[in-house]
N, CA, C and O atoms as CSV, one atom per row, in Angstrom:
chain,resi,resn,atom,element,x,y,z
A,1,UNK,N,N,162.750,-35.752,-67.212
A,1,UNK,CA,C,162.501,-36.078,-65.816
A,1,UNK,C,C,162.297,-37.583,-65.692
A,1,UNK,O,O,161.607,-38.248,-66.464
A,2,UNK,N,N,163.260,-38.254,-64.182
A,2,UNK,CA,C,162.642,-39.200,-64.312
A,2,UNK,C,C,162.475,-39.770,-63.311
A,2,UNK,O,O,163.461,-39.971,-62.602
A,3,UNK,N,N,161.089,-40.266,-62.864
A,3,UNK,CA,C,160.397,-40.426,-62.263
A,3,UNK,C,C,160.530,-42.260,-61.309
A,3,UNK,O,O,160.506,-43.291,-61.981
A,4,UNK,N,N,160.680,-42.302,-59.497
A,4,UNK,CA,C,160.949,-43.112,-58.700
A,4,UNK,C,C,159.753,-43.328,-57.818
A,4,UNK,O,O,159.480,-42.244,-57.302
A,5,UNK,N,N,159.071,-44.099,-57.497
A,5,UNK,CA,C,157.932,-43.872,-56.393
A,5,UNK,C,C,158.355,-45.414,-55.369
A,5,UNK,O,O,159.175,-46.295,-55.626
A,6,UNK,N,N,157.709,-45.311,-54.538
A,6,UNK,CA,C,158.135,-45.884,-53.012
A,6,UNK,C,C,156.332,-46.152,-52.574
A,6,UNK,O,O,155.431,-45.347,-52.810
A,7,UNK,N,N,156.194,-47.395,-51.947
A,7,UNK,CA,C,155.146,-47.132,-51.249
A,7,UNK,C,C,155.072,-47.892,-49.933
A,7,UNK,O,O,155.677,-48.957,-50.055
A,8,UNK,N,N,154.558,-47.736,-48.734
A,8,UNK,CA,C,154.577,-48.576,-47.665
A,8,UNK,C,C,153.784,-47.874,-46.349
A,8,UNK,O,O,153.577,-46.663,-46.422
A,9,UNK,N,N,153.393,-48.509,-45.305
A,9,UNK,CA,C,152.739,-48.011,-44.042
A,9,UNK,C,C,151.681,-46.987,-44.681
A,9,UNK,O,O,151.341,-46.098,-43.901
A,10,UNK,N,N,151.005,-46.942,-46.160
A,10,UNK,CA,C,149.403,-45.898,-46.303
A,10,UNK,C,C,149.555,-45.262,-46.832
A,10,UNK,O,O,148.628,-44.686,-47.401
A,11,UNK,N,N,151.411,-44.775,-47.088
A,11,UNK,CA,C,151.754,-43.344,-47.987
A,11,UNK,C,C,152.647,-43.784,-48.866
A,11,UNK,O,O,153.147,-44.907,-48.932
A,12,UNK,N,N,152.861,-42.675,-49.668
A,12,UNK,CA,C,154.008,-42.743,-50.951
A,12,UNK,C,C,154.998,-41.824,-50.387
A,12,UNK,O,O,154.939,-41.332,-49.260
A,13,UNK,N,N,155.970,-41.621,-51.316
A,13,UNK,CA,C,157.446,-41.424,-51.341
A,13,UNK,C,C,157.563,-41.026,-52.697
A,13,UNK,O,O,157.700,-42.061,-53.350
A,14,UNK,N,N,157.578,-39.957,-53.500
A,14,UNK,CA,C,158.423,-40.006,-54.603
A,14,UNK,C,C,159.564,-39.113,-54.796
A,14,UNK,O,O,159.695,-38.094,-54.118
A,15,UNK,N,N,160.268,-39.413,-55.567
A,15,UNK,CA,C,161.452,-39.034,-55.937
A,15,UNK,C,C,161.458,-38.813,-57.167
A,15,UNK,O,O,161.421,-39.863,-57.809
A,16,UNK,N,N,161.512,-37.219,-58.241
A,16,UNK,CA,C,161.690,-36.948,-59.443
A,16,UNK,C,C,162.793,-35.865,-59.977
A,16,UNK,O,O,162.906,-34.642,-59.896
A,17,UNK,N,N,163.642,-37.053,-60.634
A,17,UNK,CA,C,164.898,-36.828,-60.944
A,17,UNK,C,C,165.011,-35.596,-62.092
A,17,UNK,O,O,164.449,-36.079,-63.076
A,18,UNK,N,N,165.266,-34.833,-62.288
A,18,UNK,CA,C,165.687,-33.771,-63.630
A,18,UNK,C,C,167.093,-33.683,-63.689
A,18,UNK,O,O,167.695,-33.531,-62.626
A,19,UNK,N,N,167.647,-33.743,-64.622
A,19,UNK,CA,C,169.241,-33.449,-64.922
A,19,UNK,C,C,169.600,-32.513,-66.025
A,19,UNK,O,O,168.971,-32.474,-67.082
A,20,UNK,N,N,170.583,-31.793,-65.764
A,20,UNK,CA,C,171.495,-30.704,-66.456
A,20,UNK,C,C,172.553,-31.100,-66.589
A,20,UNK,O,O,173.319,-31.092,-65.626
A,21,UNK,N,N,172.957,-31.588,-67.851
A,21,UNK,CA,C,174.717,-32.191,-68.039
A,21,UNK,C,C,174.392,-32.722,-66.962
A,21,UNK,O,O,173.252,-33.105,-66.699
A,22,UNK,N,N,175.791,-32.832,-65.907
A,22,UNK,CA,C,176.242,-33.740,-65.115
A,22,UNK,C,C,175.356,-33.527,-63.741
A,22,UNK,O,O,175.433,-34.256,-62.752
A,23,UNK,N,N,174.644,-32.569,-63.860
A,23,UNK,CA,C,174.306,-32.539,-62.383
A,23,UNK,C,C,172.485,-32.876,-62.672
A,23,UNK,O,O,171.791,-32.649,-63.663
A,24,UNK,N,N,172.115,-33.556,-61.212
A,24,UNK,CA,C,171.066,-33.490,-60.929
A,24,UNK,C,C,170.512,-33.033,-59.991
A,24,UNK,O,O,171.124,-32.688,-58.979
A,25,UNK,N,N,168.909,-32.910,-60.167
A,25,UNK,CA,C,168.186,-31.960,-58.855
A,25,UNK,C,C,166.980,-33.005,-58.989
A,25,UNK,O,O,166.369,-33.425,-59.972
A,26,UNK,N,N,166.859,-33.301,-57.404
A,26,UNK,CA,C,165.841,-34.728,-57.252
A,26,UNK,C,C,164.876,-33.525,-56.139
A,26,UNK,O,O,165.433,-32.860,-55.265
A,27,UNK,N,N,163.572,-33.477,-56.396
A,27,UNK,CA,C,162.353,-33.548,-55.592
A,27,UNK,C,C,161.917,-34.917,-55.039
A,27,UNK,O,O,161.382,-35.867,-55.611
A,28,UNK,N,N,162.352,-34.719,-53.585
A,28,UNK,CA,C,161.465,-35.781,-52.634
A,28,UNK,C,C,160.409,-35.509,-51.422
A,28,UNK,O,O,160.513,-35.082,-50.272
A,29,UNK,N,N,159.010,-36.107,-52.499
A,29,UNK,CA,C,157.429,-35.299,-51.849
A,29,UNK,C,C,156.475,-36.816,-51.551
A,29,UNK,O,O,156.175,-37.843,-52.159
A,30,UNK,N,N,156.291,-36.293,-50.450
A,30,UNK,CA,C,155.154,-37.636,-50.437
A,30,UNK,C,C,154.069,-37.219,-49.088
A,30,UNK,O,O,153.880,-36.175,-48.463
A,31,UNK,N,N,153.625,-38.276,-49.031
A,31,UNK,CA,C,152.724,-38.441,-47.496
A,31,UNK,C,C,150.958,-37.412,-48.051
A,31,UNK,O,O,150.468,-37.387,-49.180
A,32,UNK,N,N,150.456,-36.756,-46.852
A,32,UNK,CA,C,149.337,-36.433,-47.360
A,32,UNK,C,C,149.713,-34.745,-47.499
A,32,UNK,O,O,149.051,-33.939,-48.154
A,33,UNK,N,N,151.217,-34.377,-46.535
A,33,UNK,CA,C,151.685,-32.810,-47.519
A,33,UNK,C,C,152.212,-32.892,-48.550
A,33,UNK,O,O,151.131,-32.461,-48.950
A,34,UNK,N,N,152.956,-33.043,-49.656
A,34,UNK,CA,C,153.894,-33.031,-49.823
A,34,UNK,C,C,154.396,-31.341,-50.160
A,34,UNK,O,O,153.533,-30.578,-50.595
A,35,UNK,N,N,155.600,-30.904,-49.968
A,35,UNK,CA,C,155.843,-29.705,-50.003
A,35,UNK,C,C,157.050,-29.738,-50.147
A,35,UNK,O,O,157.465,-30.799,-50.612
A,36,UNK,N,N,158.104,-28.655,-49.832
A,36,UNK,CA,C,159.393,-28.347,-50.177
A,36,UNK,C,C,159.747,-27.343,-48.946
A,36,UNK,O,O,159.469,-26.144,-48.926
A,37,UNK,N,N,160.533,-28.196,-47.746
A,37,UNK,CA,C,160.730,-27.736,-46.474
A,37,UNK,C,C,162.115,-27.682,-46.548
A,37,UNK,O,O,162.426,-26.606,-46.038
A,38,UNK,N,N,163.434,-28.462,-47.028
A,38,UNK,CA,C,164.404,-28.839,-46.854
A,38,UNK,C,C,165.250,-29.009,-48.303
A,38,UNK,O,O,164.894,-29.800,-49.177
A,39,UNK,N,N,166.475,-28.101,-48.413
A,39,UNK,CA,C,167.657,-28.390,-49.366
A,39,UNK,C,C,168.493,-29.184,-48.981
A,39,UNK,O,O,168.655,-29.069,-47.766
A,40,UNK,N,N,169.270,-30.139,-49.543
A,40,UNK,CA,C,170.073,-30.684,-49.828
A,40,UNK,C,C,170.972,-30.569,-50.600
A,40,UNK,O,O,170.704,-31.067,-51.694
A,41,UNK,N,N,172.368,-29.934,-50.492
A,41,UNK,CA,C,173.286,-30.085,-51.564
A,41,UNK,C,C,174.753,-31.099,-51.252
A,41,UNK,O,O,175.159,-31.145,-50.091
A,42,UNK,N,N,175.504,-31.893,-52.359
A,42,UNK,CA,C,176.122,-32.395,-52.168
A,42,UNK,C,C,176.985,-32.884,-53.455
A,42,UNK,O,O,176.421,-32.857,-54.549
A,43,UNK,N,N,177.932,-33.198,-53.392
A,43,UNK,CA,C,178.366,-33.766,-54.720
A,43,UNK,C,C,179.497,-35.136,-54.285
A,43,UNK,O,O,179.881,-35.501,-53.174
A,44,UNK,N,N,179.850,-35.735,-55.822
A,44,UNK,CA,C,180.559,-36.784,-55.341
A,44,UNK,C,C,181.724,-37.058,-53.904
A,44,UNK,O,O,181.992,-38.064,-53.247
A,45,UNK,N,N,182.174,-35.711,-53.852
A,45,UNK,CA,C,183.272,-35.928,-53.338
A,45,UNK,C,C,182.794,-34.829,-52.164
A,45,UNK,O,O,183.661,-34.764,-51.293
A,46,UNK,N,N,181.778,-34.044,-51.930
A,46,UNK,CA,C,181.310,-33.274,-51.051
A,46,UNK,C,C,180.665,-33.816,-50.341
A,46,UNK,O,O,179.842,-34.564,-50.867
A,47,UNK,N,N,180.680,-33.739,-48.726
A,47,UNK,CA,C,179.106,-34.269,-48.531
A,47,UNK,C,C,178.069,-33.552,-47.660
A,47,UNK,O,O,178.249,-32.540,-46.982
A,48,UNK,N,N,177.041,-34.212,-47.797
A,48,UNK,CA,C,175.733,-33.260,-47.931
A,48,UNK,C,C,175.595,-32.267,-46.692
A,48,UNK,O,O,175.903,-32.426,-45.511
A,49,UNK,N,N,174.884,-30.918,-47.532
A,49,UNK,CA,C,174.746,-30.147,-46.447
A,49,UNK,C,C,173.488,-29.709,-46.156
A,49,UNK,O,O,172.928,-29.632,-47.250
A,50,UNK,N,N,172.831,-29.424,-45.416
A,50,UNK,CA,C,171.025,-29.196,-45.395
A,50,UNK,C,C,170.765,-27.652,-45.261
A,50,UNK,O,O,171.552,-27.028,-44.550
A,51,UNK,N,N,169.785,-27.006,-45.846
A,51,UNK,CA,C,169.281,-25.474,-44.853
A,51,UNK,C,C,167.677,-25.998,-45.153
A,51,UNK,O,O,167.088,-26.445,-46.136
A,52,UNK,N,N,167.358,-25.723,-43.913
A,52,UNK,CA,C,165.644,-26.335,-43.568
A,52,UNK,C,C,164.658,-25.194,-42.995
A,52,UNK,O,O,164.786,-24.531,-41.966
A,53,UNK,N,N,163.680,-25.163,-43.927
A,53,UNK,CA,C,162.830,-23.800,-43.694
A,53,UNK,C,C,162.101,-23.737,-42.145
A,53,UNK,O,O,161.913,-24.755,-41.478
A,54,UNK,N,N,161.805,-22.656,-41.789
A,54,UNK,CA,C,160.876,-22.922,-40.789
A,54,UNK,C,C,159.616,-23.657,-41.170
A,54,UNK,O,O,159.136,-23.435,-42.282
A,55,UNK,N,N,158.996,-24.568,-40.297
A,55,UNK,CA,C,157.561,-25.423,-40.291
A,55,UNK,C,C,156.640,-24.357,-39.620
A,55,UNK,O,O,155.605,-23.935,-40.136
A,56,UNK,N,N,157.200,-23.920,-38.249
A,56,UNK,CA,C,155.930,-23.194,-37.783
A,56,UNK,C,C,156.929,-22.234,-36.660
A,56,UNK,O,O,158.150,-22.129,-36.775
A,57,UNK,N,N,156.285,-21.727,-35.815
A,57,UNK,CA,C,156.877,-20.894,-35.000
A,57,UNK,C,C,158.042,-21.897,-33.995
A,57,UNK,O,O,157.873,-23.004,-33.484
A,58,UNK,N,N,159.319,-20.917,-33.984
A,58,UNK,CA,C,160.099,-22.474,-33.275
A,58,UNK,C,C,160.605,-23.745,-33.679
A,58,UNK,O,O,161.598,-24.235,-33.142
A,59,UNK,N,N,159.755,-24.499,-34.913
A,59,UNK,CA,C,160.136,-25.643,-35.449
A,59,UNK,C,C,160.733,-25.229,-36.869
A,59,UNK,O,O,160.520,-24.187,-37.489
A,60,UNK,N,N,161.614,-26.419,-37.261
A,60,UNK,CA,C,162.244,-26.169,-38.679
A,60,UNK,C,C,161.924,-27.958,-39.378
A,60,UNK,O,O,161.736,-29.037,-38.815
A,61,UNK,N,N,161.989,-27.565,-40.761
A,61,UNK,CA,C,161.381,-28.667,-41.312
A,61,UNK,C,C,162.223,-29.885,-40.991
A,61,UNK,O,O,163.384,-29.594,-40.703
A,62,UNK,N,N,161.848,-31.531,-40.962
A,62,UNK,CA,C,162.660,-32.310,-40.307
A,62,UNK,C,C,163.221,-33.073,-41.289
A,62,UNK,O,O,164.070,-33.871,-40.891
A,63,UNK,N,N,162.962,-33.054,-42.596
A,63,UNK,CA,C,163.448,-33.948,-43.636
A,63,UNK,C,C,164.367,-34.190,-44.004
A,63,UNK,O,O,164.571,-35.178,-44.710
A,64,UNK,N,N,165.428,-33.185,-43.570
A,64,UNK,CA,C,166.939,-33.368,-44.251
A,64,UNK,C,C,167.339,-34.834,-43.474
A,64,UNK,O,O,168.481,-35.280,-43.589
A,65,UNK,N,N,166.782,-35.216,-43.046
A,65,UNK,CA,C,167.704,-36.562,-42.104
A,65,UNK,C,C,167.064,-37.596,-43.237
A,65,UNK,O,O,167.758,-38.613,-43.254
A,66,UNK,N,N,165.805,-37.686,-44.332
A,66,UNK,CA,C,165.629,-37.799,-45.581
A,66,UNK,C,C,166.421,-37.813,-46.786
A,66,UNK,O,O,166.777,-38.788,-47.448
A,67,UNK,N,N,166.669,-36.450,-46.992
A,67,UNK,CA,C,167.436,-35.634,-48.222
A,67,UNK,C,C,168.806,-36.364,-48.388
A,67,UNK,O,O,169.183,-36.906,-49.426
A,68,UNK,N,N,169.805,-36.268,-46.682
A,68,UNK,CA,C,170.731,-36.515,-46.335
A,68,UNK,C,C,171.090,-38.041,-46.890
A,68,UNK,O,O,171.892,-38.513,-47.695
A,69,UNK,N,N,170.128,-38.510,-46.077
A,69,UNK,CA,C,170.467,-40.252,-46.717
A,69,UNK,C,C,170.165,-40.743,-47.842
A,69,UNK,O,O,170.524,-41.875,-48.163
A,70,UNK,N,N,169.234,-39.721,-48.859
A,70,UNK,CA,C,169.291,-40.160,-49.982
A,70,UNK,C,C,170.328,-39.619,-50.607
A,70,UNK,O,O,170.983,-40.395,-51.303
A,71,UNK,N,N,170.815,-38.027,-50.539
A,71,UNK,CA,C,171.938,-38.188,-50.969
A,71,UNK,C,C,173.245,-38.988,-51.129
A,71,UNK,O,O,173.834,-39.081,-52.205
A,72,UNK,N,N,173.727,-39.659,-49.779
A,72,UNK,CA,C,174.737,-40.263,-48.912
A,72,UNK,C,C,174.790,-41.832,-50.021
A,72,UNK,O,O,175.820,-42.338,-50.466
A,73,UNK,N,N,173.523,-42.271,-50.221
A,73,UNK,CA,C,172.967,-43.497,-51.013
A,73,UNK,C,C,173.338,-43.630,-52.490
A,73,UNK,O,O,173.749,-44.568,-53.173
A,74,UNK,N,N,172.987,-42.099,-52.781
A,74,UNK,CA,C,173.412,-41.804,-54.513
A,74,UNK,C,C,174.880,-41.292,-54.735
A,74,UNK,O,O,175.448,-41.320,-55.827
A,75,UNK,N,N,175.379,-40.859,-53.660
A,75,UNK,CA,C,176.817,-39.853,-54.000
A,75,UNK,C,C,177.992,-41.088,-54.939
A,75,UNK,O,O,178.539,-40.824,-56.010
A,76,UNK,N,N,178.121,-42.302,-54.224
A,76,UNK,CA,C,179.078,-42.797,-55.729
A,76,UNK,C,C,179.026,-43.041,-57.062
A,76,UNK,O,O,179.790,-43.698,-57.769
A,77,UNK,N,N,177.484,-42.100,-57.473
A,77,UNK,CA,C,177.142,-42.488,-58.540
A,77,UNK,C,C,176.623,-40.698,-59.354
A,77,UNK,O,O,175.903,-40.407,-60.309
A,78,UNK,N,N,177.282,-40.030,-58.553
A,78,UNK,CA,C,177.080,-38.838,-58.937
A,78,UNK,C,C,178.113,-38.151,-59.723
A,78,UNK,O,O,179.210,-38.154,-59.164
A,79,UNK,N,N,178.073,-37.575,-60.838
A,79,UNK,CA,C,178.860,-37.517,-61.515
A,79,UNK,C,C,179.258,-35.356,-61.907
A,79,UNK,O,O,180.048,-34.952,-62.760
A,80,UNK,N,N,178.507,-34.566,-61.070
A,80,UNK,CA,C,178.142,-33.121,-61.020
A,80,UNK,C,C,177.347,-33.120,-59.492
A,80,UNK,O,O,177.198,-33.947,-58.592
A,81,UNK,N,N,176.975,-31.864,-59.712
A,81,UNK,CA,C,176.068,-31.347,-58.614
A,81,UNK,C,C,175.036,-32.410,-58.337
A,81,UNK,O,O,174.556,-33.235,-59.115
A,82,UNK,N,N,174.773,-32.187,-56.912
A,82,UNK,CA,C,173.223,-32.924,-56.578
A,82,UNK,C,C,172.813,-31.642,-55.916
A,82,UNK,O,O,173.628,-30.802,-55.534
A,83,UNK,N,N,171.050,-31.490,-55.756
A,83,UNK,CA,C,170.079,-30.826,-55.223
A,83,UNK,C,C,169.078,-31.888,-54.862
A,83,UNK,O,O,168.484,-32.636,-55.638
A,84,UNK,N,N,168.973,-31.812,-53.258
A,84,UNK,CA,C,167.653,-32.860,-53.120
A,84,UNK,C,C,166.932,-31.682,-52.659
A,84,UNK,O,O,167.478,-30.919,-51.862
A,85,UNK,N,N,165.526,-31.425,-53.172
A,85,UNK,CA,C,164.271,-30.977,-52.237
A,85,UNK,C,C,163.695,-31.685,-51.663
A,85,UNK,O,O,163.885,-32.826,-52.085
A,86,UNK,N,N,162.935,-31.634,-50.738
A,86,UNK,CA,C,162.447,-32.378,-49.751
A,86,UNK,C,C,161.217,-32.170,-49.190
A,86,UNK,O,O,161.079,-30.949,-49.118
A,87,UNK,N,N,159.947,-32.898,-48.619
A,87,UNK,CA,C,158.946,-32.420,-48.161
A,87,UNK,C,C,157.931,-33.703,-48.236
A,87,UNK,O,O,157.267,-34.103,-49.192
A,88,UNK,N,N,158.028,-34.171,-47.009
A,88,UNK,CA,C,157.254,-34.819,-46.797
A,88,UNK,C,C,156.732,-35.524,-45.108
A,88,UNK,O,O,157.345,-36.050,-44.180
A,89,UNK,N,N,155.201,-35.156,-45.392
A,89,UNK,CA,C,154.298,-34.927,-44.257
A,89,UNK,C,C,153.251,-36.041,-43.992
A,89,UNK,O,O,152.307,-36.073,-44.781
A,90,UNK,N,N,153.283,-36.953,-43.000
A,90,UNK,CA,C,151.730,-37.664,-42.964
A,90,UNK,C,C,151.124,-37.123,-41.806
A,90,UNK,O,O,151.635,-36.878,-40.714
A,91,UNK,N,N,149.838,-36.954,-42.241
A,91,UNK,CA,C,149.061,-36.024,-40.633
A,91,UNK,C,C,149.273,-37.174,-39.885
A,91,UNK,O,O,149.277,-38.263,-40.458
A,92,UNK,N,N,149.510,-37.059,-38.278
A,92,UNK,CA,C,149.307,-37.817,-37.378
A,92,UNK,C,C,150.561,-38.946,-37.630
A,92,UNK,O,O,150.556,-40.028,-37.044
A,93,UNK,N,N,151.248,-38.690,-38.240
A,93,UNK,CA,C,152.165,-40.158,-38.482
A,93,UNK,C,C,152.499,-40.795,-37.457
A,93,UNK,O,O,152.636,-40.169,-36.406
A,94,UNK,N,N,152.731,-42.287,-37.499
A,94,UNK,CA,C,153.003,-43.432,-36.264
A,94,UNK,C,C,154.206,-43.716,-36.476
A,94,UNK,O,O,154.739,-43.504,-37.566
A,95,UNK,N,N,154.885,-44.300,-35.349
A,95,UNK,CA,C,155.999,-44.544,-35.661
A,95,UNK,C,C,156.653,-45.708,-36.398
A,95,UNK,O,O,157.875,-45.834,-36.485
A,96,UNK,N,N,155.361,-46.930,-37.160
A,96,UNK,CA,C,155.420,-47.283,-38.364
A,96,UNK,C,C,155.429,-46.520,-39.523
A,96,UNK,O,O,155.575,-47.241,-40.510
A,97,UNK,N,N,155.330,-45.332,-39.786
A,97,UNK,CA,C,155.165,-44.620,-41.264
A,97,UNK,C,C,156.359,-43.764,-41.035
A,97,UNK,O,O,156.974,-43.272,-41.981
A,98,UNK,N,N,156.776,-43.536,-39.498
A,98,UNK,CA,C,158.002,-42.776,-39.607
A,98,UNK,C,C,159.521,-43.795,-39.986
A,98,UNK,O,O,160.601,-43.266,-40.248
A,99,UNK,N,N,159.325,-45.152,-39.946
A,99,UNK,CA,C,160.463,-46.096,-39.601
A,99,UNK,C,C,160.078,-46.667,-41.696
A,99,UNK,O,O,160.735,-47.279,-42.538
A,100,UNK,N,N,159.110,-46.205,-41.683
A,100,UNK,CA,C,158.639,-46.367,-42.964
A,100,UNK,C,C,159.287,-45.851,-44.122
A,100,UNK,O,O,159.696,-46.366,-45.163
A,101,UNK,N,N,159.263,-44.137,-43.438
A,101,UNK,CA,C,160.239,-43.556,-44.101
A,101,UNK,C,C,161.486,-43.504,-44.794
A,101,UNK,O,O,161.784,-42.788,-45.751
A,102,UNK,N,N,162.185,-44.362,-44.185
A,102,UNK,CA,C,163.450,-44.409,-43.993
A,102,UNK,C,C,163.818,-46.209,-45.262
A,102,UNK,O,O,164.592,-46.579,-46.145
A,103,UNK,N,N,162.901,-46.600,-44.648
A,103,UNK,CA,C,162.970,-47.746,-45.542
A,103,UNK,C,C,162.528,-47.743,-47.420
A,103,UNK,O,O,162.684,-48.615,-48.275
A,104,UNK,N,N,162.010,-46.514,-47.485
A,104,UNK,CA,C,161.451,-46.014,-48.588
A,104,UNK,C,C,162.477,-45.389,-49.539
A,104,UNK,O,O,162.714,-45.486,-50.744
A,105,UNK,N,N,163.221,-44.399,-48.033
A,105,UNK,CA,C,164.019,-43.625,-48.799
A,105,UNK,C,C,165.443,-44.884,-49.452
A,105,UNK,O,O,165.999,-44.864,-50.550
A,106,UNK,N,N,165.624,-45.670,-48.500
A,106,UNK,CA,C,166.726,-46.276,-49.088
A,106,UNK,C,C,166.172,-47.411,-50.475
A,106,UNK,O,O,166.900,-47.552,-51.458
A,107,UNK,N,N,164.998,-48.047,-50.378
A,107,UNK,CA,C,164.561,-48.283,-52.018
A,107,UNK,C,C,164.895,-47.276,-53.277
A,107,UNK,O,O,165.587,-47.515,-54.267
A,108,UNK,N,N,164.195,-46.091,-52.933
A,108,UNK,CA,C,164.032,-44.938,-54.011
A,108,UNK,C,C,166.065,-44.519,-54.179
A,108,UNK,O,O,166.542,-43.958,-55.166
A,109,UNK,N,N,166.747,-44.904,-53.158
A,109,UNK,CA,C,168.018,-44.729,-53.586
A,109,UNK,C,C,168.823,-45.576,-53.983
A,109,UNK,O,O,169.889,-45.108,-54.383
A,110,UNK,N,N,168.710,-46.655,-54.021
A,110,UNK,CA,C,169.099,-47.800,-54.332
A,110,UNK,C,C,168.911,-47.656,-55.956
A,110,UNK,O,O,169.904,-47.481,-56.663
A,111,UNK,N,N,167.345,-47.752,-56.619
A,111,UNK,CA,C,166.836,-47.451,-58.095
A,111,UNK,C,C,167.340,-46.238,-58.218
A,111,UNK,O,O,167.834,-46.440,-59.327
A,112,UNK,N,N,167.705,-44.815,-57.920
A,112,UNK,CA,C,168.448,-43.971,-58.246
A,112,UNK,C,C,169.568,-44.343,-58.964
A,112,UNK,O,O,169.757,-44.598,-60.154
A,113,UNK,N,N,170.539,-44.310,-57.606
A,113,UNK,CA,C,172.125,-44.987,-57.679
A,113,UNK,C,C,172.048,-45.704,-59.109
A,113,UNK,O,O,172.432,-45.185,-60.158
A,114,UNK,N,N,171.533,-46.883,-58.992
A,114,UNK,CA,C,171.273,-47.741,-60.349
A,114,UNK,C,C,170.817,-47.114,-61.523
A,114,UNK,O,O,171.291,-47.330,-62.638
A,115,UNK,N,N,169.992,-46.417,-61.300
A,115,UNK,CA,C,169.834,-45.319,-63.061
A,115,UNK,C,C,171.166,-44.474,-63.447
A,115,UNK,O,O,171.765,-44.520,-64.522
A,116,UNK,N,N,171.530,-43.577,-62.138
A,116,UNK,CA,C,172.874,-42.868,-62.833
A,116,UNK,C,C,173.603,-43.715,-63.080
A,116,UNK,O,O,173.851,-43.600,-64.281
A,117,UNK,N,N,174.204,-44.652,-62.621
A,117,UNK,CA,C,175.517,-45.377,-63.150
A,117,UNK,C,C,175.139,-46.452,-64.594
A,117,UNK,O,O,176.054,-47.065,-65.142
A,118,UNK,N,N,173.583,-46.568,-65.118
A,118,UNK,CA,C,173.536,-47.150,-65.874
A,118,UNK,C,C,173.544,-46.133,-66.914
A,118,UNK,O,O,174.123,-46.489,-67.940
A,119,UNK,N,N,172.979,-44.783,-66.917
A,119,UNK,CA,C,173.018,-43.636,-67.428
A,119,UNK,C,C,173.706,-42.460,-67.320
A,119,UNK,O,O,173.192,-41.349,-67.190
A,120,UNK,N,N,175.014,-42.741,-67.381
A,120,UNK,CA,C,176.190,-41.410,-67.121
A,120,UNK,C,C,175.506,-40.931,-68.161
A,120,UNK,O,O,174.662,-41.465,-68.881
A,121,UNK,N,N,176.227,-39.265,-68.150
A,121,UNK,CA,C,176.292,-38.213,-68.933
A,121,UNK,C,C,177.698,-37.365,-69.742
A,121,UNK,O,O,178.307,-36.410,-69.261
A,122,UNK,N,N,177.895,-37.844,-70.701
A,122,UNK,CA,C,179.414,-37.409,-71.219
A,122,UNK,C,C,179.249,-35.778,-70.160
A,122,UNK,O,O,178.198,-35.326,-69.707
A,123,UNK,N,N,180.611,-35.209,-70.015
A,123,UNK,CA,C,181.123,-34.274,-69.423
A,123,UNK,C,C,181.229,-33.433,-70.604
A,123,UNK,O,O,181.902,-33.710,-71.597
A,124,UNK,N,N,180.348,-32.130,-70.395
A,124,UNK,CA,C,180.231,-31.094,-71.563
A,124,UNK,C,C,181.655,-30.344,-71.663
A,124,UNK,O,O,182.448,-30.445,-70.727
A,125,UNK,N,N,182.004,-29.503,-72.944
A,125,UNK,CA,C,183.120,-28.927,-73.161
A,125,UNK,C,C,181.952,-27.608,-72.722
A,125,UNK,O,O,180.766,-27.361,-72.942
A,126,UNK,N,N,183.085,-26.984,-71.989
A,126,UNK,CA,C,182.497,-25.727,-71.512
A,126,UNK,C,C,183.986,-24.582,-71.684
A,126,UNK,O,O,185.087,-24.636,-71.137
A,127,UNK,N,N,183.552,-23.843,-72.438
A,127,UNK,CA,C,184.354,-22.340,-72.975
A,127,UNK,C,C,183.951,-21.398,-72.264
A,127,UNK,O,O,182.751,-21.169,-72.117
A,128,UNK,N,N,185.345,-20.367,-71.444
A,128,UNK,CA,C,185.277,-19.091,-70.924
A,128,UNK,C,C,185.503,-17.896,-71.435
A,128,UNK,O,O,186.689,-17.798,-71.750
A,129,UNK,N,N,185.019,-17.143,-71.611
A,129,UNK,CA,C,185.642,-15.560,-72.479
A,129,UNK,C,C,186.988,-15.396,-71.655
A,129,UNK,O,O,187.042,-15.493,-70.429
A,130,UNK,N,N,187.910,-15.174,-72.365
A,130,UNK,CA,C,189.697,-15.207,-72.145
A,130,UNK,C,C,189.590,-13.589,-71.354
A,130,UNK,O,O,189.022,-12.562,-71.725
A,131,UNK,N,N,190.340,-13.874,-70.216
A,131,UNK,CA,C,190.141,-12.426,-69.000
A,131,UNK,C,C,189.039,-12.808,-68.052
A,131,UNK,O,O,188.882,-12.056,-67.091
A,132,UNK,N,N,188.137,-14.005,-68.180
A,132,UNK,CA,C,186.924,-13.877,-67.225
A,132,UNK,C,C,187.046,-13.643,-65.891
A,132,UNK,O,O,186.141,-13.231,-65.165
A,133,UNK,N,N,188.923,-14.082,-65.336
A,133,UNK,CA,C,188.877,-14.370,-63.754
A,133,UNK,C,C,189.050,-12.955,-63.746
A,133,UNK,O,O,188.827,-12.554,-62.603
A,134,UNK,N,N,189.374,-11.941,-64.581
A,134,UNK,CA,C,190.058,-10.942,-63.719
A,134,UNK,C,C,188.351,-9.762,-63.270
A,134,UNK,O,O,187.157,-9.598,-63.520
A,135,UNK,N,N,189.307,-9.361,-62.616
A,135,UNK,CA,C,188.087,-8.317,-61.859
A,135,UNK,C,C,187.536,-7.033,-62.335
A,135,UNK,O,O,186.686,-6.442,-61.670
């Protein structure tokens, strides 16, 4: 795992990277919730798609506009799958910690971007049992 933090307007931002061969799955938690409201999937040549849990009755979590741009930030440097989780809450937030946000997320993607492309991952040989497609 490897580990990105962000700080600005009272709260944090982190971002913790885990990878499988070529693909990675990034948790992004901060503020005074942090939780897991919002998926992100996307890959180099895909781009990102969100499903966002319900928050409360009526509302759905708001982070993918988060997830999204950190994906969008890392995708030329993605080399497999991406998974962003997402979740992050400041009670009462102003619209300095919300504009905050955003400025955080593009740091923490910027040092992303820059780790994968300094750290590719050779492309594994992967073997199928001969007949697998058939039904």
């Amino acid at each position: 795992m490897k580990q990105f933090i962000a700080n600005a307007a009272g709260y944090q931002i982190t971002a913790e990277l885990n990878r499988a061969s070529q693909d990675v799955a990034i948790f992004l938690t901060g503020g005074d919730v942090p939780h897991y409201g919002v998926t992100t999937v996307l890959t180099a040549t895909q781009a990102p798609e969100s499903y966002r849990f319900a928050s409360r009755p009526g509302h759905h979590h708001e982070e993918y506009v988060l997830t999204e741009r950190l994906g969008k930030l890392i995708q030329p440097a993605l080399q497999g799958n991406c998974t962003i989780i997402g979740g992050v809450h400041v009670n009462n937030i102003s619209r300095e910690q919300m504009k905050a946000a955003y400025t955080m997320v593009n740091q923490l993607g910027a040092e992303i971007k820059q780790w994968l492309l300094e750290n590719p991952v050779d492309k594994p040989v992967e073997m199928f049992a001969q007949g697998s497609h058939q039904a």
